[in-house]
C-alpha positions in Angstrom: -27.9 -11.6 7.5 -26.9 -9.9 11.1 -29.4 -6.7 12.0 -26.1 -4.8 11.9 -25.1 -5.7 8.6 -28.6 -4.5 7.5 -27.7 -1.5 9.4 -24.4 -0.9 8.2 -25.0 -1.7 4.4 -26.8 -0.4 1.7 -28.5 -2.1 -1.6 -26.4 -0.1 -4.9 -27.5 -2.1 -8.2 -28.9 -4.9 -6.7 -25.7 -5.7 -4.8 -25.3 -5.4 -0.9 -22.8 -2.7 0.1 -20.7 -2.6 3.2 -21.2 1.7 3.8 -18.8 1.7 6.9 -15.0 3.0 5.4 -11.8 1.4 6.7 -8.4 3.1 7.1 -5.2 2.4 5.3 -1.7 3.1 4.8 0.1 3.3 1.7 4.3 3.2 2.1 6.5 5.0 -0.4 10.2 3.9 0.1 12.3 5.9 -1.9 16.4 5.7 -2.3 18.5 8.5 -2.9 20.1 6.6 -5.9 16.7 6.9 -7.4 14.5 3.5 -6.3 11.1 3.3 -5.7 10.3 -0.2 -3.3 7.8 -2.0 -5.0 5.5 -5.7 -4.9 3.6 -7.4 -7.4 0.3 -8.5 -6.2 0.2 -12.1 -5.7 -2.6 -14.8 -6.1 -4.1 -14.4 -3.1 -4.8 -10.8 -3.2 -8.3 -9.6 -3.3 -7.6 -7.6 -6.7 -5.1 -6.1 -9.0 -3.0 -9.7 -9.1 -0.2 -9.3 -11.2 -0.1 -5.4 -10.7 2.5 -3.7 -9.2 2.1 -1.6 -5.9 3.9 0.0 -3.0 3.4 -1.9 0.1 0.1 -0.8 2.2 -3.1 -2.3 3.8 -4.9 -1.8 6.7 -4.5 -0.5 10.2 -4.5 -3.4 12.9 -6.0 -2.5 16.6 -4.0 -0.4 19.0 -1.7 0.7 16.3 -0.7 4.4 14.8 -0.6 5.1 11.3 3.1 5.2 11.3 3.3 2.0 13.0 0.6 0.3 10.7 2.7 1.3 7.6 6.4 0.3 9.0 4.5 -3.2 10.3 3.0 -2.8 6.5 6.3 -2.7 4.5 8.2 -5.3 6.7 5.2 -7.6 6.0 5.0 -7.6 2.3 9.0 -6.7 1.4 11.4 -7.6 4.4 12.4 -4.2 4.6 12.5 -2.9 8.6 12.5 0.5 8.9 11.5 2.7 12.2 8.5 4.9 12.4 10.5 7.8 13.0 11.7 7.1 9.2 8.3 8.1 7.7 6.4 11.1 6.9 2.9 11.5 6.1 2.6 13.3 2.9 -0.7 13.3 2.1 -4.2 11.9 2.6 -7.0 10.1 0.1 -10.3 10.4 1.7 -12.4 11.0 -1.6 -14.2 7.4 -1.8 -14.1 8.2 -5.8 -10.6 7.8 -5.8 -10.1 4.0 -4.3 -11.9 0.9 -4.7 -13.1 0.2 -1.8 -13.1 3.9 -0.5 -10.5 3.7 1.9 -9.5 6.4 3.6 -5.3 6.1 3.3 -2.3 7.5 5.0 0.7 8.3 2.4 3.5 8.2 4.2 7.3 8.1 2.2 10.7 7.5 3.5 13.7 8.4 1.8 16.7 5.9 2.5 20.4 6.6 1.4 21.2 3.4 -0.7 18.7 0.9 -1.4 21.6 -1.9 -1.1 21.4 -1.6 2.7 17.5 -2.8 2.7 17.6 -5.9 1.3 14.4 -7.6 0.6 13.8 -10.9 1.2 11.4 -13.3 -0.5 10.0 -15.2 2.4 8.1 -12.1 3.9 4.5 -13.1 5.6 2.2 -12.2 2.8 3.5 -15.2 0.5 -0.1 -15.2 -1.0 -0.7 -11.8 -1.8 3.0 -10.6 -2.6 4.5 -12.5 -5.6 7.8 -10.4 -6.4 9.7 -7.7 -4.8 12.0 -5.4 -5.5 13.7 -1.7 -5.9 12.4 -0.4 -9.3 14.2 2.3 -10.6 12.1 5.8 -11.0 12.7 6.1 -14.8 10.8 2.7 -15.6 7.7 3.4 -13.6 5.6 3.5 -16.8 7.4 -0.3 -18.0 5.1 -1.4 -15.0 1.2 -1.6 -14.4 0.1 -0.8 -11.1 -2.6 -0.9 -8.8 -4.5 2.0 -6.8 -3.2 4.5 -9.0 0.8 4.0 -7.2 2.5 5.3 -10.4 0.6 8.6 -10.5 1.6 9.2 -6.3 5.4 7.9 -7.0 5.4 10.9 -10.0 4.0 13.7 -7.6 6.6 12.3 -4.8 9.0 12.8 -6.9 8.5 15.6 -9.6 
């Protein structure tokens, strides 16, 4: 092991713990005919396969938050929007409140019609995104999701 892993780590329960905390974005695309965007979590995804999530991950170098979650949701859905399109609602620094304490950006953009952002199923995370698409705001509890997205689509939007 590196001196500065020993230095940035700590021993919880016998395990090794990274203690430095990354930053994230989480992107809530919303249509006015009452979608939410959504992706199920594919096979190559560090955890919660199969759930259901709103596209995020993790900033890249040299890049804003707003530009980190647009390059986010093009990534996992196809769906290109601007970063003038999205508005930071909110921010999840308790490290109680995400498994791997994160510290994520919400941001949400509300589009006119979902019909004019087509998904596409060849977007670049083809390992850890198995499925996309618009799910409409009354089923949200048909699905299960990861990082707690069902409880931030409900505040969005009640």
């Amino acid at each position: 092991m590196s001196s500065s892993m020993k230095n940035h780590s700590i021993v919880v329960d016998g395990e090794r713990k990274w203690i430095s905390r990354h930053m994230a974005v989480a992107g809530f695309v919303l249509s006015e005919d009452g979608y939410i965007l959504a992706n199920r979590r594919g096979e190559g995804s560090p955890d919660f396969v199969g759930y259901w999530n709103c596209p995020c991950g993790y900033l890249d170098y040299d890049e804003t938050t707003s530009e980190a979650v647009v390059r986010e949701i093009f990534e996992e859905t196809g769906v290109k929007l601007d970063s003038d399109s999205v508005e930071l609602f909110g921010i999840n620094d308790d490290p109680k409140d995400s498994n791997r304490q994160n510290v994520t950006f919400r941001f949400k953009a509300i589009v006119e019609n979902k019909d004019n952002y087509k998904t596409t199923d060849s977007n670049s995370e083809e390992e850890e995104v198995s499925e996309i698409k618009w799910i409409h705001l009354d089923d949200i509890d048909k699905y299960q999701w990861a990082f707690n997205h069902d409880k931030i689509i409900k505040e969005i939007i009640w």
